[in-house]
C-alpha positions, 0 to 999 in steps of 0.5 A, a space after each residue: 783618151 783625154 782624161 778630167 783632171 782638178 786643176 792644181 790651183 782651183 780658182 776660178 780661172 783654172 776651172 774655166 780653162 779646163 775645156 781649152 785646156 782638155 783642147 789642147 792636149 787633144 792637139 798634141 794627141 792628135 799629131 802623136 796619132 797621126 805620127 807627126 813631128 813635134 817640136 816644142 819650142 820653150 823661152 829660158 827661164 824657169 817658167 818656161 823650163 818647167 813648161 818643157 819638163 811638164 809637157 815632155 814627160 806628158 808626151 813621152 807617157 802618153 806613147 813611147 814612140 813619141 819624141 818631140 823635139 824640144 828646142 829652148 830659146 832666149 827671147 819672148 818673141 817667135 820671129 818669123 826667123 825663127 819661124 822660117 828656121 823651123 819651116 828648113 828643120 821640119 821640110 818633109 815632113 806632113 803639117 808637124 805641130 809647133 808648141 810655143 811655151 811661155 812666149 809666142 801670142 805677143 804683137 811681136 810674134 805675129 810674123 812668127 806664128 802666121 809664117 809657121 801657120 803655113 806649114 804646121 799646127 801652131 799651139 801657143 801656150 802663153 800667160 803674156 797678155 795675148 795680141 789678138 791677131 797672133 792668137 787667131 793666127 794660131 790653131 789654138 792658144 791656151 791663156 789666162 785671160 779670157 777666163 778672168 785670170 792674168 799673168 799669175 796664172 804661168 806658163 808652167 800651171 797652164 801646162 800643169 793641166 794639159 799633161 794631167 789631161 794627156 796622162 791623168 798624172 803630172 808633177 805639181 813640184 815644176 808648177 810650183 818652182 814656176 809659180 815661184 820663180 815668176 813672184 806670182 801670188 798664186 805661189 805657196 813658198 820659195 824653193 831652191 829649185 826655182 833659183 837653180 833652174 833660173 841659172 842653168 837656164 843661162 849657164 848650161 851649154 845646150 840647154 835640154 830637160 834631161 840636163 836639167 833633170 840631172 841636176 833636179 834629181 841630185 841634191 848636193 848638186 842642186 845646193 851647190 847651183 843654188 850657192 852659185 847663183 845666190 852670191 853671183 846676184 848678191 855682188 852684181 846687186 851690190 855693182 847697181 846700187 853704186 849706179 842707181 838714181 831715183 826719182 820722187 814723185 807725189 805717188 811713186 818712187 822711181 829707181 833707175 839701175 845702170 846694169 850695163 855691166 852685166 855680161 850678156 847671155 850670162 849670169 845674172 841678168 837684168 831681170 835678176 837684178 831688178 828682181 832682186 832690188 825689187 824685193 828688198 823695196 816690195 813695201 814702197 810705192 815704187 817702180 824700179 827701172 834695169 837698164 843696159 845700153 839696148 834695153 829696159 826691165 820695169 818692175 812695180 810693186 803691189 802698192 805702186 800697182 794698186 795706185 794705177 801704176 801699169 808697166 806695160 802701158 807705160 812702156 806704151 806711152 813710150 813707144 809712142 813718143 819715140 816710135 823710131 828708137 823702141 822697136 819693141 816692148 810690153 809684158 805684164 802689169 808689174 813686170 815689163 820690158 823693152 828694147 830700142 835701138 844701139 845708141 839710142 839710151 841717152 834719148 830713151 832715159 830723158 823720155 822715162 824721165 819725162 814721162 815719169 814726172 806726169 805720175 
């Protein structure tokens, strides 16, 4: 049975995605009837995290003889590596369900999700700005902005409802460490959780939810992560800002951080750091620019996005100006990355300068 429930944030979007979501819980009741294999696939970082948190216990509630296979991965792309991987992992067993969390209905996906397609049911639940193709490749995809919502509305709260409609309860807190995490408005207050989750995401060796559940459910560990966390971004933010240029344009503040110091798979990362930097410039015009020798994380303040300044669509007008050095790339409005090739940054800076000069 798949309940009504009143979505925890009652805006408009939230309430028209009440039908796809009662939908997408359906699915998941549908393959735990039928005693399909499960396998829920969530990106690393907070949003996803809590994603996974919601979705398991709802699905573990539901029948206590369901157990998904819940597998965290560190890329907003579903590959059709990953996909062929999954297809070995899943060989024997009878069109299984595929749950993609917080990732998975980008461009970059649609080799991915096709490929998976052929041999089990594909749910993405995703707030990332939707490729049209990917999602039509899926069974069914649950996102905001078909239904006047946007990349506020996280991963976390989609997944919010879908338990709520799968088990008639859900726990509000993971939604709101989401929220929080992902600077969305829609967020009420900073929570300490929020940080910690973000770093045992990086740092804890295979990673699954009942790990992170060990350290949710103990204070003294929680502030002790949070402590970790909170010094290790304050020392690499201060390594930036010793590397950083800006750029001043007639409307728009540029600051480029050289963050290629950072350790990769470790913490913090670029998108901490800009994070980071981002927060203490909230009240300028400004888009702040982390980069490392293979990629680039955009942010945008509100009033630099209030003035027509769009991450994702200038990192468009990049990759078409250097289709053979970024390979990939997009995002939300004010929060954006891309990738490019080894040895290619040099050329990719004097392009962002460039470009910037046309703001």
């Amino acid at each position: 049975m798949i309940h009504d429930y009143e979505p925890l944030i009652k805006d408009e979007c939230s309430l028209a995605m009440k039908e796809p979501t009662k939908k997408a819980a359906q699915i998941i009741a549908d393959a735990i009837h039928a005693n399909k294999k499960i396998l829920v696939r969530y990106h690393d970082d907070c949003d996803g995290v809590c994603s996974a948190l919601l979705l398991e216990s709802a699905i573990k509630r539901y029948s206590e003889d369901a157990h998904p296979v819940m597998k965290q991965g560190d890329s907003a792309v579903y590959a059709e590596e990953d996909a062929k991987y999954d297809a070995e992992r899943l060989e024997g067993e009878e069109r299984p369900l595929i749950v993609l969390l917080d990732h998975g209905a980008n461009s970059e996906s649609l080799k991915g999700v096709a490929f998976a397609a052929s041999f089990a049911g594909v749910l993405i639940i995703d707030h990332h700005p939707p490729h049209e193709e990917t999602i039509k490749a899926a069974s069914h995809y649950l996102g905001p902005f078909k239904y006047g919502g946007g990349s506020q509305h996280c991963a976390a709260l989609l997944c919010h409802g879908v338990a709520q409609a799968l088990t008639n309860s859900a726990e509000e807190n993971y939604a709101w460490y989401a929220l929080d995490a992902d600077h969305s408005p829609l967020s009420k207050q900073h929570f300490k959780e929020s940080v910690v989750i973000d770093y045992l995401a990086v740092t804890l060796e295979r990673p699954k939810p009942s790990k992170y559940l060990e350290v949710l459910e103990n204070p003294t560990a929680v502030q002790a992560c949070y402590l970790r966390a909170v010094n290790a971004v304050k020392a690499a933010l201060e390594r930036a800002k010793s590397r950083m240029h800006s750029i001043h344009t007639k409307k728009f503040s540029f600051y480029l951080l050289d963050v290629d110091f950072l350790e990769k798979g470790g913490y913090p990362s670029k998108g901490k750091i800009v994070n980071a930097f981002q927060d203490e410039h909230e009240e300028e015009d400004c888009v702040s620019i982390a980069y490392g020798d293979t990629t680039a994380l955009f942010r945008v303040s509100c009033g630099a996005h209030e003035k027509g300044f769009k991450a994702n669509k200038f990192i468009d007008e990049l990759k078409a100006r250097l289709p053979n050095k970024i390979f990939s790339g997009g995002g939300h409005e004010q929060a954006a990355s891309m990738r490019f090739k080894k040895g290619a940054l040099n050329e990719v800076l004097e392009e962002i300068g460039k470009l910037i000069q046309t703001r």
